[in-house]
N, C-alpha and C positions, 0 to 999 in steps of 0.2 A: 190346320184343323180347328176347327169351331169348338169353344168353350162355352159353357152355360156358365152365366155368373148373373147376380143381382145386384143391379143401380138403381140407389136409392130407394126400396123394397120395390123394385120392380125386375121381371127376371128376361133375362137378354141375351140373345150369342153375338158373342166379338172373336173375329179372327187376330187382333190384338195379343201380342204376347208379354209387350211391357206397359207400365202406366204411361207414358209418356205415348203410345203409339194410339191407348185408348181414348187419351184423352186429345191427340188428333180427329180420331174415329169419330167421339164427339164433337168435334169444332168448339170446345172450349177453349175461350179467351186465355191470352198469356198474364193474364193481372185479374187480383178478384176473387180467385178459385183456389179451396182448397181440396184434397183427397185423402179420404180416408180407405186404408182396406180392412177388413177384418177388424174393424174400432179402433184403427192402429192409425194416426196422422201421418200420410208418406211425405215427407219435405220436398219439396218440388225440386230440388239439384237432384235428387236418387230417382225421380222418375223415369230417368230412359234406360235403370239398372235393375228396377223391382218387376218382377214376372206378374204375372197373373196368373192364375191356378181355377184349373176346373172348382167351380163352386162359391168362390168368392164373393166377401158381398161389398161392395165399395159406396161410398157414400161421396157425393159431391156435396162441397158444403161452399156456398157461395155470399161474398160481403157484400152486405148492404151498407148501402151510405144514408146520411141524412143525420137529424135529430132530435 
């Protein structure tokens, strides 16, 4: 079942039920990227055990290099 959640203030359905399956769903790279849910930093080992909840608003936060 489809969830409404918002990435990055933008609002989205994902059939996703953990972070790690969402952030498949996005083809986000394995290096680089971090996630936040609820302003909350999820460590990337806990992603394929942290749910996703109707409403959630998850921020991708991604490194830049350079300087």
């Amino acid at each position: 079942m489809a969830k409404r959640i918002v990435i990055n203030n933008e609002a989205r359905e994902t059939e996703a039920q953990f972070i790690q399956q969402l952030a498949a769903e996005l083809d986000l790279p394995e290096r680089g990227v971090a996630l936040a849910v609820n302003n909350k930093i999820v460590p990337r080992a806990t992603w394929p055990d942290t749910a996703i909840s109707e409403g959630d608003s998850i921020t991708i936060i991604k490194a830049a290099f350079g300087g």
